[in-house]
C-alpha positions as CSV (number, residue, x, y, z in Angstrom):
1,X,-2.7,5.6,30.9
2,X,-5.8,2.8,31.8
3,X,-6.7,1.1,28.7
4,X,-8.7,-1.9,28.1
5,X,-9.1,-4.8,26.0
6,X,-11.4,-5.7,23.1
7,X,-13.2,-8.5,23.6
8,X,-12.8,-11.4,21.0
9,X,-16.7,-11.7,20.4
10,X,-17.0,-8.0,20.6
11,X,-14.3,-8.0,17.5
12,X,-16.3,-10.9,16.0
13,X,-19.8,-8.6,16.5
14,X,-17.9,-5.2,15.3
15,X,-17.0,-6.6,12.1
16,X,-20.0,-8.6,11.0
17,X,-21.8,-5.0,11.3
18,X,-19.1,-3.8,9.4
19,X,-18.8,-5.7,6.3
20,X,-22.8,-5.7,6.7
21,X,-22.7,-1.9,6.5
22,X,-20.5,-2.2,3.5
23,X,-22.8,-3.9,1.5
24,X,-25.8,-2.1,1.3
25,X,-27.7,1.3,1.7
26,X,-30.8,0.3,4.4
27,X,-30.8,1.9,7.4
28,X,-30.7,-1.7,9.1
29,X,-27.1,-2.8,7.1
30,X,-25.7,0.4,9.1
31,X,-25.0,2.5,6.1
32,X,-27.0,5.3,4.3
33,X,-26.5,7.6,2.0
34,X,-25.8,11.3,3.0
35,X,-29.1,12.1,1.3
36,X,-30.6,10.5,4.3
37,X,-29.4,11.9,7.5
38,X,-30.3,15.7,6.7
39,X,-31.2,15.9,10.3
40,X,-28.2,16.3,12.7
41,X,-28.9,15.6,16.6
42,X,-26.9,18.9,18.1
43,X,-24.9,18.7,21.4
44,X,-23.4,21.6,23.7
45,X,-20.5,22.7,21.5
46,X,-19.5,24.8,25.2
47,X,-18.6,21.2,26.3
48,X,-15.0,20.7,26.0
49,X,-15.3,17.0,27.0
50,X,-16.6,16.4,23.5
51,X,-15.6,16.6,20.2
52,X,-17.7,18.4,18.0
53,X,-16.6,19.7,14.1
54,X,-16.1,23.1,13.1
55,X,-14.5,22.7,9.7
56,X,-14.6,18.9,9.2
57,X,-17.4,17.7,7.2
58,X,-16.7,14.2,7.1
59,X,-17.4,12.6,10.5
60,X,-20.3,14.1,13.1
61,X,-20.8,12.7,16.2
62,X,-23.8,12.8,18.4
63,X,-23.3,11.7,22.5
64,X,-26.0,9.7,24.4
65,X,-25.8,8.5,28.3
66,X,-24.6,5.3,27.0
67,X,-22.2,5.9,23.6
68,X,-20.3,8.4,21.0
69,X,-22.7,7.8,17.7
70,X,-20.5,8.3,14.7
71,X,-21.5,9.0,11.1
72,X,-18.6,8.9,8.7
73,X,-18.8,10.0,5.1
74,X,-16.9,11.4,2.0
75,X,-17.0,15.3,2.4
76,X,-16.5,15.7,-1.3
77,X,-19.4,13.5,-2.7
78,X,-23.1,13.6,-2.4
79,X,-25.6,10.5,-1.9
80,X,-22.5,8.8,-1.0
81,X,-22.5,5.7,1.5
82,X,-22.6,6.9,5.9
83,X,-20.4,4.8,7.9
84,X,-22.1,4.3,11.4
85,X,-20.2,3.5,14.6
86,X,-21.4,3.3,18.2
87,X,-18.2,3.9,20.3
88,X,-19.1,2.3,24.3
89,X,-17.7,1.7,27.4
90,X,-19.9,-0.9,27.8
91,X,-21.2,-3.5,24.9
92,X,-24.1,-4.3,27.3
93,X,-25.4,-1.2,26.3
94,X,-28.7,-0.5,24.4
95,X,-27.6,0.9,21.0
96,X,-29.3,1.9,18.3
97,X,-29.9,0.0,15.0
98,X,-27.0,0.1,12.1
99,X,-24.6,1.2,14.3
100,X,-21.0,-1.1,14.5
101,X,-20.2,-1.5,18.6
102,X,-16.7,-1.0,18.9
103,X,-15.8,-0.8,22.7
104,X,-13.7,1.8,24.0
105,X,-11.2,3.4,25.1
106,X,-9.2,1.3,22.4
107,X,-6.0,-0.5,23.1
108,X,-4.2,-1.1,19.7
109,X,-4.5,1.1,16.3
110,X,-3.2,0.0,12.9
111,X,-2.9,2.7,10.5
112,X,-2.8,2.7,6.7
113,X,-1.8,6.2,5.6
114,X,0.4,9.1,7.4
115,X,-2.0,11.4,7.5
116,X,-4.1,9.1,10.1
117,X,-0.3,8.8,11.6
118,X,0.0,12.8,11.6
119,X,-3.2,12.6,14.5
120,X,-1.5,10.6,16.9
121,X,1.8,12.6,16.4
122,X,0.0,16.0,17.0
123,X,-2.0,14.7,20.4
124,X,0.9,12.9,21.2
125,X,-0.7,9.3,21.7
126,X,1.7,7.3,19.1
127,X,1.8,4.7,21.9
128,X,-2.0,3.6,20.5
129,X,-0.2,2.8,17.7
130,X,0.7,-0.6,17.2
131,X,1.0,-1.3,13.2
132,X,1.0,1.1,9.9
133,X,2.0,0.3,6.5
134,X,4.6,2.1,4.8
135,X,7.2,3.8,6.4
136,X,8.8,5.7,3.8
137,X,10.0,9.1,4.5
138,X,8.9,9.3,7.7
139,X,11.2,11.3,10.1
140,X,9.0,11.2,13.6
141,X,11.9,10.3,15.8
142,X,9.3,9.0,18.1
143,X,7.5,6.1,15.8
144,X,11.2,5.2,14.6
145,X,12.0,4.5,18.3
146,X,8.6,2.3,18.5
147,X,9.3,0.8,15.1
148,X,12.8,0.0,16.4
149,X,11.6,-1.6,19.4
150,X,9.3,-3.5,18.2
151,X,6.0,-1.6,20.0
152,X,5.0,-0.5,16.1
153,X,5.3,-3.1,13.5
154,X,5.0,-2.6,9.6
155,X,2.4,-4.3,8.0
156,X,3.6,-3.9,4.5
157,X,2.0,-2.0,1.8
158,X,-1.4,-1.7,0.5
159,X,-2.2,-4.6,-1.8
160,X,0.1,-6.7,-0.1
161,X,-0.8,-6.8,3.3
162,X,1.1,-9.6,6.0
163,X,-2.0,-10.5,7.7
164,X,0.1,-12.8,9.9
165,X,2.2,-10.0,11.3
166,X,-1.8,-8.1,12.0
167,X,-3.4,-11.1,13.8
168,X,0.0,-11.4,16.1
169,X,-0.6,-7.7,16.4
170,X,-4.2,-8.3,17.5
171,X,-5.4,-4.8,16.6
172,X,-9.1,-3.3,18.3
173,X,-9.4,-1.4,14.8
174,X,-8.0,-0.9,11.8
175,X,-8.3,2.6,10.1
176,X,-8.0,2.5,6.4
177,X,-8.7,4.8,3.5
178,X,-12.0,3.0,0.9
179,X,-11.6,5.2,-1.7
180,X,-7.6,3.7,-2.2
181,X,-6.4,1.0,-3.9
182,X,-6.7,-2.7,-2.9
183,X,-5.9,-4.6,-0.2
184,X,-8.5,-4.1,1.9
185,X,-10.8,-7.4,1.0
186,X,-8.2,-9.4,2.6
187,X,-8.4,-7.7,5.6
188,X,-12.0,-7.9,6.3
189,X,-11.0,-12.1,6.3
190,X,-9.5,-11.4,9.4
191,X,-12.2,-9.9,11.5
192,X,-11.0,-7.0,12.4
193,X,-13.0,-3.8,12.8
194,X,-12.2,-1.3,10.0
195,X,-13.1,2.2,10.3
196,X,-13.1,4.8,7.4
197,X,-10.3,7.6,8.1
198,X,-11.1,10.1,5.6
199,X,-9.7,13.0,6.7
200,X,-7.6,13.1,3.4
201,X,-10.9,14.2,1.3
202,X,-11.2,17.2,3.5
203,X,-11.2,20.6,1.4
204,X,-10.5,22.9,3.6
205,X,-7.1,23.0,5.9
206,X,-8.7,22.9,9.1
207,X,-11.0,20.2,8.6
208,X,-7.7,17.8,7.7
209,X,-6.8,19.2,11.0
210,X,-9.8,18.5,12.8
211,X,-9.6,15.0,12.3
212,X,-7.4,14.3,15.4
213,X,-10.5,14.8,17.0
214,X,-11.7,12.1,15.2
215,X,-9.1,10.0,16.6
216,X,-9.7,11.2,20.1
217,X,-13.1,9.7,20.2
218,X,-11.6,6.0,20.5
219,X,-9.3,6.5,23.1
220,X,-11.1,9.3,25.3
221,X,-9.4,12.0,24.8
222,X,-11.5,14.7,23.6
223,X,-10.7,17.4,26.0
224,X,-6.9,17.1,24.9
225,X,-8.0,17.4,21.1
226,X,-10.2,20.4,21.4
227,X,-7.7,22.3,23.3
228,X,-4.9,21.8,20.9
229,X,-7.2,22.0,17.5
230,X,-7.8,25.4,19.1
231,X,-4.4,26.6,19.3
232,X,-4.0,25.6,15.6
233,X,-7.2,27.4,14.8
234,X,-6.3,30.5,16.2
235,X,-3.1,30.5,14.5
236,X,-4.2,29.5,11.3
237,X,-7.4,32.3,11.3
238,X,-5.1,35.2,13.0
239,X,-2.6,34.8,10.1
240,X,-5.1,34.6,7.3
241,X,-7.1,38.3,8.6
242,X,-3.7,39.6,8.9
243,X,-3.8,38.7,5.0
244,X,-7.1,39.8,4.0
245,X,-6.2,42.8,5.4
246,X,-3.2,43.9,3.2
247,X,-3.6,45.9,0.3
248,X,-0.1,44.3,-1.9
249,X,-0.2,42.3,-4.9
250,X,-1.7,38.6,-5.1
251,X,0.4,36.8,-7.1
252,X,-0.3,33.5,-9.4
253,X,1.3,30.0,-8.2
254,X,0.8,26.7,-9.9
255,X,1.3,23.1,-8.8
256,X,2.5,20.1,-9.9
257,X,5.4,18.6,-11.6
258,X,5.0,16.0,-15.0
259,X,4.9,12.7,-14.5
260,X,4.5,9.7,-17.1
261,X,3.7,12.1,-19.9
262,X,0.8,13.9,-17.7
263,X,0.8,17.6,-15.4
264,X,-0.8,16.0,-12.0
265,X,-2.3,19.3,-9.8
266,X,-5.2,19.8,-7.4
267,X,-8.5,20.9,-8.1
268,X,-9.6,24.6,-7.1
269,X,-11.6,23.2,-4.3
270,X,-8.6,21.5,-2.7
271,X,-7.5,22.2,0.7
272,X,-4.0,23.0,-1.1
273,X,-5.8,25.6,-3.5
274,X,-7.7,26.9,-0.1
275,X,-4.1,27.2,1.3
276,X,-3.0,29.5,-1.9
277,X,-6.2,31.6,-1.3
278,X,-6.1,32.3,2.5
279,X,-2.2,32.8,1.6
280,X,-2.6,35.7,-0.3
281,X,-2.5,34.1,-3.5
282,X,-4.2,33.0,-6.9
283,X,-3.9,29.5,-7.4
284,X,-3.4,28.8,-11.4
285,X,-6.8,26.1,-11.3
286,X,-8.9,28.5,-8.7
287,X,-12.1,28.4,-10.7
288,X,-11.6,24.5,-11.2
289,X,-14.5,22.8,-9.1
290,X,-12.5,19.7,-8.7
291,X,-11.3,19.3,-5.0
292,X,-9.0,15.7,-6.2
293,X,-6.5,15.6,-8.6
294,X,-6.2,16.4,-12.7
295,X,-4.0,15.3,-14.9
296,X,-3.3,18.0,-17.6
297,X,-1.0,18.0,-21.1
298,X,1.9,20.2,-20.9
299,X,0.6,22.5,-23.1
300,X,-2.6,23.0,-21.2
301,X,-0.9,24.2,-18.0
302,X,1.6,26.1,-19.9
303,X,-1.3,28.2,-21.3
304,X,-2.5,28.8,-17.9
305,X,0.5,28.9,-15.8
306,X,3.4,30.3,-17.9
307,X,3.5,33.8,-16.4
308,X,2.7,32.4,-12.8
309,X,5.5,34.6,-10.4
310,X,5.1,30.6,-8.0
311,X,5.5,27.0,-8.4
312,X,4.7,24.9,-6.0
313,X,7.3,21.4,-5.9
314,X,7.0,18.7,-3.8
315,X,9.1,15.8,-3.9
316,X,11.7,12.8,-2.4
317,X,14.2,13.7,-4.7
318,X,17.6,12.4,-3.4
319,X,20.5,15.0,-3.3
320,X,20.5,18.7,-3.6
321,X,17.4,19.8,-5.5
322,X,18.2,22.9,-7.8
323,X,17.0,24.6,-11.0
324,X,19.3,23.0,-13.2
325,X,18.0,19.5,-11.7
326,X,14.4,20.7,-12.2
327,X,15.3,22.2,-16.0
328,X,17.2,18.6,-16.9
329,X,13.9,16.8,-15.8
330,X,12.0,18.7,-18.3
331,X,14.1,21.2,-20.6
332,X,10.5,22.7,-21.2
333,X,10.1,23.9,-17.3
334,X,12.5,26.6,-18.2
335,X,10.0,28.6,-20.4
336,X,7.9,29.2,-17.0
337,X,8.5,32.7,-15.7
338,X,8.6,31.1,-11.9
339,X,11.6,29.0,-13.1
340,X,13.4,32.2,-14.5
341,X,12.5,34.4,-11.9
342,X,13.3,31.7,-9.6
343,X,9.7,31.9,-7.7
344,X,9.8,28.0,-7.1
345,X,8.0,26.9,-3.5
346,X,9.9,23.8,-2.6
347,X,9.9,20.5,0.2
348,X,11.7,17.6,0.1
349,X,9.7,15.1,1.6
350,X,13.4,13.1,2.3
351,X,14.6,16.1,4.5
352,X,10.7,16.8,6.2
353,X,8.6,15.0,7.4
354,X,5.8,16.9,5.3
355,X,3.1,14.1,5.6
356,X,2.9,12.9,8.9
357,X,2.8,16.5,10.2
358,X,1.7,19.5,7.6
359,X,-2.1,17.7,8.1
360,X,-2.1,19.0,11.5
361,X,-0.4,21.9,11.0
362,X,-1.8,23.9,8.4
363,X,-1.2,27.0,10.7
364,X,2.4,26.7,9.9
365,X,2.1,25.0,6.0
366,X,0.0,28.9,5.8
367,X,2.9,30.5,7.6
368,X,5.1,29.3,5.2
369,X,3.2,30.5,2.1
370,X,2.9,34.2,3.5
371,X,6.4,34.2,4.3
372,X,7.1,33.7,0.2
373,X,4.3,35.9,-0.9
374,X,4.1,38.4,1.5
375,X,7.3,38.4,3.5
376,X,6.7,41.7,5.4
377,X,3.6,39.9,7.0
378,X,5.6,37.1,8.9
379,X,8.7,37.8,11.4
380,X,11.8,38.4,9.1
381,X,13.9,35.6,10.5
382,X,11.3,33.1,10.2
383,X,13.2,30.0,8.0
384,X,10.1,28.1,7.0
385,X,8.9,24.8,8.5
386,X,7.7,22.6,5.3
387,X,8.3,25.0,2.5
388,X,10.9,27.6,0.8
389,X,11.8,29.3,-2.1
390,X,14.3,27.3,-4.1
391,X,17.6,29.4,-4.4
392,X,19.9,27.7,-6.1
């Protein structure tokens, strides 16, 4: 694949705009806020060249003979700050005013979270990936290869950065998360681009999906994206009609484990809560309109989850996860009836690799919900890809 380099001065322009844009909310600084860009330039979505957004509501991107115009925001929040990026072949370009020139098609990616990971996994361009920060639980057997050859280096963990190991890497662009903690400030000192990835705030499935179309506007390969977002599309909307159209029972799940004293679950207007609902399920928090995460009091989600049929569990924990570990963790856990009817929906994050692929998956994450509450709707001898029903 022909890929080309990033200019030094183009770096040195990209991220002056950048930290620019950061800093204020004038059209001329290259940020506004969502407030003002009300008016969306359309393009032919028949075009399968380009990348356009179906489901994602935080990035648009408008095409002109001479660039990819990219408006980045949090999907969540209103009057919030637009990230602006002008994505060219050629810096010689006329471009238009707040925009930050990156040239493309980029050469080397660092990436801060797995989610951003979980993109170049599903178009199968991890080569673009030459740095990411922790590796922890992650299971790609490709990245592991890279990691162990030296092609993808870790760049240690947010707060604590090794910004020696990133210059040597010589990135084009850095994605990174702004709404997560530090680390970030120091990175700006070494003038590198860094672009907002926040596909993480999306609330629906398919727009965390959608995002590897995102990624596919830095390194040309929009065609690729569009046919396999498709594919997971389908998938994901065939299953959920098949859904809405049976008659059965929809049972109650919570979410959520207690940590340091507090219940930690997603809002109602999470992608995970969407998940429940195009599942065939009532999510415990459904009328919530929170679409982050709460931290409740035992007693609170007791009231509103004790008669649940599911539970929802995620976690690392080492060794064979059963009822009596989950019971010794918290003695009052066995008062729930999914704990005595043994209803709990569980992944071990040790044993799958849940969050550099479920993102761009949520056709099989679904698949794996219907399978638990509404088995007769899935083949019988599916096994589950990210999640099953605790037996033991």
């Amino acid at each position: 694949m022909e890929r080309r380099r990033l200019a030094t001065g183009a770096l040195c322009i990209a991220v002056t705009a950048l930290l620019a844009a950061g800093c204020g909310n004038s059209s001329s600084s290259g940020t506004r806020t969502a407030a003002d860009d009300k008016e969306i330039i359309a393009f032919d979505t028949s075009d399968s060249t380009k990348a356009y957004s179906q489901y994602a509501q935080g990035f648009k991107v408008t095409y002109t003979n001479g660039a990819k115009l990219v408006e980045i925001s949090d999907p969540t929040a209103k009057n919030n700050t637009v990230y602006r990026f002008a994505l060219t072949e050629d810096l010689s370009n006329p471009l238009p005013d707040g925009y930050t020139p990156i040239k493309i098609p980029v050469e080397r990616i660092i990436c801060m979270t797995t989610l951003q990971l979980a993109g170049f996994i599903t178009l199968d361009e991890t080569e673009y990936v030459s740095g990411m920060s922790s590796t922890r639980f992650l299971h790609n057997e490709t990245v592991r290869r890279q990691i162990d050859e030296g092609i993808t280096k870790r760049i240690g963990i947010e707060g604590n950065f090794d910004n020696e190991v990133i210059m040597n890497i010589n990135p084009n662009l850095i994605y990174f998360s702004p709404f997560k903690r530090g680390g970030y400030e120091s990175l700006k000192d070494v003038g590198i681009p860094l672009v907002p990835h926040l596909g993480y705030k999306e609330p629906h499935p398919l727009g965390q999906a959608e995002w590897i179309k995102f990624i596919a506007l830095f390194i040309n390969e929009e065609a690729k994206a569009n046919r396999i977002f498709n594919d997971i599309a389908q998938q994901y909307n065939t299953l959920k009609e098949k859904v809405a159209q049976q008659q059965g029972e929809r049972p109650v799940v919570l979410s959520g484990e207690i940590h340091g004293g507090s219940w930690y679950a997603v809002g109602g207007k999470s992608f995970l809560a969407q998940l429940f609902k195009d599942a065939g399920a009532d999510y415990v928090l459904k009328d919530n309109n929170e679409s982050g995460g709460i931290n409740f009091d035992f007693e609170t989600m007791y009231e509103k989850a004790a008669n649940a049929q599911y539970w929802r569990i995620m976690n690392g924990y080492q060794g064979e996860y059963t009822y009596e570990v989950l019971g010794k963790s918290d003695p009052r856990y066995k008062d729930f009836r999914a704990y005595r009817e043994k209803g709990v929906i569980y992944c071990n994050q040790r044993e799958k690799g849940f969050y550099e692929s479920s993102p761009t998956q949520p056709h099989l994450v679904l698949k794996d919900l219907v399978k638990i509450f509404h088995p007769t709707l899935v083949e019988e001898d599916y096994k589950g890809t990210f999640y099953t029903l605790l037996e033991k």
